[in-house]
C-alpha positions in Angstrom: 49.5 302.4 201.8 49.6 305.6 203.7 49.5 309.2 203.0 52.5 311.1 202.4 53.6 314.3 204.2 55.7 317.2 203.7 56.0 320.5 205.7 57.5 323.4 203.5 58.8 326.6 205.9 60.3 329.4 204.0 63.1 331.1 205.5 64.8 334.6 205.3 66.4 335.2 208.8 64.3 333.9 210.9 66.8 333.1 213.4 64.7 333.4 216.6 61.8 331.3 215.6 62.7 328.7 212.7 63.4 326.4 215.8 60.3 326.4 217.5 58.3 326.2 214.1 60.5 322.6 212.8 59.9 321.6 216.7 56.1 321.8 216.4 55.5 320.7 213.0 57.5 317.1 214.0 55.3 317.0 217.3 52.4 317.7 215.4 53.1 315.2 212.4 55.8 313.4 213.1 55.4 311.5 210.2 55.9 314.4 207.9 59.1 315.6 206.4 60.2 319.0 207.2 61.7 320.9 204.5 63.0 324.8 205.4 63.8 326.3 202.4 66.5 329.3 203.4 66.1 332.8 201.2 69.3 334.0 201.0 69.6 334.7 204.8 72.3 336.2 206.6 72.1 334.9 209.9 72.2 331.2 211.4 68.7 330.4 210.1 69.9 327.4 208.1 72.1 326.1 211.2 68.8 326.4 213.8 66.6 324.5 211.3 69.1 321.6 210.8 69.5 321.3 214.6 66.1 321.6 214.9 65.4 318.2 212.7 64.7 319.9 209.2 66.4 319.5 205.6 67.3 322.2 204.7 67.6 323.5 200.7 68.5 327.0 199.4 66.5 328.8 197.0 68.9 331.6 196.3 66.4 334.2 194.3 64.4 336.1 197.0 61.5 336.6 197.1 58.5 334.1 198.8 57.4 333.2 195.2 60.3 332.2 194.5 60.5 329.5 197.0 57.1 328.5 196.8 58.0 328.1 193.4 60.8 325.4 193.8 59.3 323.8 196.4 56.6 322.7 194.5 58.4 321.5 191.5 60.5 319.4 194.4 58.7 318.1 196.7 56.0 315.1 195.6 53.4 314.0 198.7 49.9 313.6 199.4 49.8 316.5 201.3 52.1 319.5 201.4 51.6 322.0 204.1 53.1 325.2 203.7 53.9 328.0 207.0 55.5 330.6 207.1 58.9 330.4 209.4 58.3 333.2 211.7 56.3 331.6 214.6 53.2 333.7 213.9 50.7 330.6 212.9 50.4 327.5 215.7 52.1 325.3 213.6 50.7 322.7 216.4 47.0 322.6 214.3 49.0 320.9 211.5 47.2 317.8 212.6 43.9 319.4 212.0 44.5 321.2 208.6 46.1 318.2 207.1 43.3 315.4 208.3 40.5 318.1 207.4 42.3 318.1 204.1 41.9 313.9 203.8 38.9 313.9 205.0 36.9 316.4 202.7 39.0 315.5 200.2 39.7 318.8 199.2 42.5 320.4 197.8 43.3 322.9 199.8 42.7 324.3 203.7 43.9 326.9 204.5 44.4 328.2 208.0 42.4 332.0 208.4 43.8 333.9 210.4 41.9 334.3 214.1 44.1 337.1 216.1 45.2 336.4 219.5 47.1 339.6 221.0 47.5 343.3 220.5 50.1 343.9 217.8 49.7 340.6 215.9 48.4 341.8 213.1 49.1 345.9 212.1 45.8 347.6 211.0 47.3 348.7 208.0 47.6 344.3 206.9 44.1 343.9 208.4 42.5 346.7 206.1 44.7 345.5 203.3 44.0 342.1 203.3 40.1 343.3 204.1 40.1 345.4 200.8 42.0 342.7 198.6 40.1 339.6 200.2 37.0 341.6 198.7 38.3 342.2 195.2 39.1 338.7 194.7 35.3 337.7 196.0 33.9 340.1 193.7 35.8 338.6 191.4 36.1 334.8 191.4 33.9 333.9 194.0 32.8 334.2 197.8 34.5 331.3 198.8 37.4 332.6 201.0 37.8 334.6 204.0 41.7 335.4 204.5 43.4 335.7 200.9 46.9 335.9 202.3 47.5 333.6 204.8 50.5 331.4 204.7 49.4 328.3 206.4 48.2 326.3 204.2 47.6 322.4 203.1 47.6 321.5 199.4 46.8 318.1 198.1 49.2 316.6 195.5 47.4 317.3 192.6 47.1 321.0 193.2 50.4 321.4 193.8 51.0 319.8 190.3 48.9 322.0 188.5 49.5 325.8 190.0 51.9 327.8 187.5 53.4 329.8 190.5 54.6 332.5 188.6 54.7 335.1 191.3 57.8 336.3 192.6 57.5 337.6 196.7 54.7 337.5 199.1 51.6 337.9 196.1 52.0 333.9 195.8 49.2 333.6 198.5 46.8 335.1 196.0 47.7 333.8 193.0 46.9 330.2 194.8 43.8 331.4 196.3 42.3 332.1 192.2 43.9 329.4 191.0 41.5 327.4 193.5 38.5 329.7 192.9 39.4 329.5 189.3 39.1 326.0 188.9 36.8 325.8 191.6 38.7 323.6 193.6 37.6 321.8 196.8 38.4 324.3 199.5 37.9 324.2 203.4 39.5 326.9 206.5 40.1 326.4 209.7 40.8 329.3 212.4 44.1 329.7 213.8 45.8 332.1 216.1 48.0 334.2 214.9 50.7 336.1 217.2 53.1 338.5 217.5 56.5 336.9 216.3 59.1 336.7 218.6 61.7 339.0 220.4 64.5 339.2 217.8 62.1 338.4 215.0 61.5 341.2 212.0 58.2 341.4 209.4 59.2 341.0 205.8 56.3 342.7 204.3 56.1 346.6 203.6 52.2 347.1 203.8 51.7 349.7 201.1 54.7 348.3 198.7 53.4 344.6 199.1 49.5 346.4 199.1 50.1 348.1 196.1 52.0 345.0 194.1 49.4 342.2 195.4 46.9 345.0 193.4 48.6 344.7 190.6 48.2 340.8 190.7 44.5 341.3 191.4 44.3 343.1 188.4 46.5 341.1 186.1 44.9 338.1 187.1 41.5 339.2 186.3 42.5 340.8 182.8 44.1 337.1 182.3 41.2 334.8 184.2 38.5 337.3 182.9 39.1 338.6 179.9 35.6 339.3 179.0 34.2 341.1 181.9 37.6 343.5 182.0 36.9 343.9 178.3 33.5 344.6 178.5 34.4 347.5 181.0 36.7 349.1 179.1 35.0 348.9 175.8 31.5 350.1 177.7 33.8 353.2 179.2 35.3 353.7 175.7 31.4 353.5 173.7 30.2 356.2 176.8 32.7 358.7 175.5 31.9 358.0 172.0 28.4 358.7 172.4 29.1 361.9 174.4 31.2 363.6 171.6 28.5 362.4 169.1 25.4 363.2 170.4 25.6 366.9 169.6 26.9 366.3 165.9 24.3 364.0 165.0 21.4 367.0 166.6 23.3 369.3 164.5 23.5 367.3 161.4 19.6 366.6 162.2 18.5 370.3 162.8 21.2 371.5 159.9 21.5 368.9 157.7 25.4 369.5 157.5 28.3 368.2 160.0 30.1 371.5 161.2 32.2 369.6 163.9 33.8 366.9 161.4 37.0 366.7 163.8 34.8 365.8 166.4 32.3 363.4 164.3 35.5 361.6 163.4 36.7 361.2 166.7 33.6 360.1 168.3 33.7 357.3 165.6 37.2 355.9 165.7 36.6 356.1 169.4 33.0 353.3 168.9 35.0 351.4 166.8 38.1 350.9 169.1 35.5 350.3 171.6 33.9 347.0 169.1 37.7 345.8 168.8 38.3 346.2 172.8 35.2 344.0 173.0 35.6 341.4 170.4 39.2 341.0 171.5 37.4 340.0 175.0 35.8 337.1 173.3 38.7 335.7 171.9 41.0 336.0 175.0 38.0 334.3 176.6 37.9 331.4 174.5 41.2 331.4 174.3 41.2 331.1 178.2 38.6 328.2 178.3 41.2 326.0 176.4 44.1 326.8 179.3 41.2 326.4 181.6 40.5 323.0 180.8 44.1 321.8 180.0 44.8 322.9 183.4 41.7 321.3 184.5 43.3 318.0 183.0 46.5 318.2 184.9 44.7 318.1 188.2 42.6 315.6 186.9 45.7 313.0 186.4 46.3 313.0 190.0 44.4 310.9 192.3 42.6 312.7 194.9 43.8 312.2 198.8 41.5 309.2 200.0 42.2 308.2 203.2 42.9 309.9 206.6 46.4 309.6 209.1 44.4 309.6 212.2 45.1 305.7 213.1 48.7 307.1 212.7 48.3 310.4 214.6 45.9 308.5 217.6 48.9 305.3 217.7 45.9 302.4 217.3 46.3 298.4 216.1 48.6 298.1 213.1 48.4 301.5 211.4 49.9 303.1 214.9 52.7 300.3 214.4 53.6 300.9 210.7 52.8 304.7 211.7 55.6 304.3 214.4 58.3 302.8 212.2 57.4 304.8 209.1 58.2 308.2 211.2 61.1 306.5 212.9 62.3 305.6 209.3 61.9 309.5 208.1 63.4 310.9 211.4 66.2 309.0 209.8 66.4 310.3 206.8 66.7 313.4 208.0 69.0 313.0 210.5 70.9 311.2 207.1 70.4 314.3 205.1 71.3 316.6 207.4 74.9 314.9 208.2 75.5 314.7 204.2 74.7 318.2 203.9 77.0 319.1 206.8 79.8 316.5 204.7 79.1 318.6 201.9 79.5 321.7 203.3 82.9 320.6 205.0 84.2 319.5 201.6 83.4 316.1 202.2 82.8 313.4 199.6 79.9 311.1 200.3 79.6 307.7 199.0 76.9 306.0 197.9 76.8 303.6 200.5 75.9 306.2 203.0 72.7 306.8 201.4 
């Protein structure tokens, strides 16, 4: 039985280029199915995909999150490729990420970024994602070079087990620690990454979207490590303790009384918010364990992806053949959902025997 394949392209007017990205992911794996997922856009983004071959569904709530969000409660395959729809990524290497991905197994490759002209990537997002790719290794793990890339390849049973609970363009690290989390088969392959095209505009802000993936660094850690961000604070909190109480206890040994009482009561509430801070830590971090592993379960109850589409993508003996008619057979589907969509939209009924 072969592999299935979906292609996931989030959308917020991206007029100019949604085209061209459809067009190369159906070259590229033209077994796939090609979903573009339209953010509340305001131009003819939803029009250019559907001409372009795509099905297109509408994820209202904006926000890149968001999308990723329903797009993996929706869409069930073997391997789900995710890019984003502005033409920056060669969406022709889809061939490469997805095989790499059956042949590891692993469940995830993601495409790190490998700049190919002036202006591609702002040297505010290089520094960014330079200064965030580093927190997360110091973190979780040295396992990943380029945090926030959007071209990625998941295998099914990653999909099925990330939370996605972030809302805009933090998504992309919230799935790289969920795979260093779980430590999760990962590989990357080097892409180019251009300048988008005339008529295209960026989405991200670099210090807003900087400042909020932060804030998902942090909150991830005080969630995934409870102990170490515990252990900090309570060490910071036993430091000041000890400062205000070293000179009441040399008084109270050279005196024998305790003059600064304020003081001798302060440094102690402060040592034994410090022991709370840190047993608190311990429990969040068994308490973490048990998601950990439930989690771990999830992922287990998938099978992993065993076997490769090259006979398919290189059109040899049988598997080119069933290949052949298996794309031919999704091309129509499309081309099916697209014309109910269009009934839809027109105020058309459509009846079940079109399906």
């Amino acid at each position: 039985m072969e592999p299935t394949i979906a292609c996931v392209v989030p959308c917020h007017n991206e007029e100019a280029a949604v085209g061209k990205v459809v067009r190369d992911l159906r070259a590229a794996l033209p077994e796939a199915i090609v979903y573009v997922y339209d953010n509340a856009s305001t131009d003819r983004t939803v029009e250019v995909a559907r001409e372009a071959g795509a099905i297109v569904r509408q994820e209202p709530r904006k926000g890149k999150g968001n999308v990723i969000r329903r797009a993996f409660a929706d869409v069930a395959a073997d391997a789900l490729l995710i890019i984003d729809g502005d033409d920056t990524y060669d969406a022709s290497r889809a061939r490469d990420l997805v095989n790499l991905l059956f042949d590891g197994p692993y469940d995830q490759v993601v495409g790190a970024r490998r700049v190919t002209a002036d202006g591609a990537y702002r040297t505010g997002h290089a520094a960014g994602n330079k200064l965030l790719t580093g927190a997360v290794r110091s973190l979780f793990g040295n396992d990943v070079t380029d945090m926030l890339s959007g071209y990625r390849v998941f295998s099914q049973r990653f999909v099925k087990s990330f939370p996605a609970l972030a809302r805009e363009f933090e998504t992309e690290t919230e799935m790289t620690i969920h795979a260093l989390h779980l430590r999760l088969p990962t590989a990357e392959v080097a892409v180019d990454y251009r300048v988008r095209p005339a008529g295209g505009e960026s989405k991200l802000r670099t210090y807003r979207d900087g400042w909020r993936i932060l804030r998902v660094i942090l909150d991830l850690a005080r969630r995934e490590r409870p102990s170490l961000v515990h252990t900090v604070i309570a060490g910071v909190l036993a430091l000041v303790s000890v400062v205000l109480g070293i000179p009441v206890i040399a008084d109270f040994v050279r005196t024998g009384t305790v003059p600064r009482l304020p003081t001798a009561v302060l440094a102690a509430a402060i040592m034994t918010i410090a022991t709370l801070v840190l047993l608190v830590g311990y429990i969040l971090e068994s308490l973490m364990h048990m998601r950990q592993e439930q989690t771990r379960l999830v992922h287990l109850s998938y099978p992993a992806p065993a076997y490769s589409p090259r006979l398919t993508a290189r059109g040899a003996g049988i598997g080119a053949v069933s290949g052949r008619k298996t794309a031919a057979s999704r091309r129509n589907a499309i081309a099916l959902d697209a014309e109910q969509h269009r009934d839809l939209e027109q105020g058309q009924e459509v009846s079940p025997s079109d399906g």
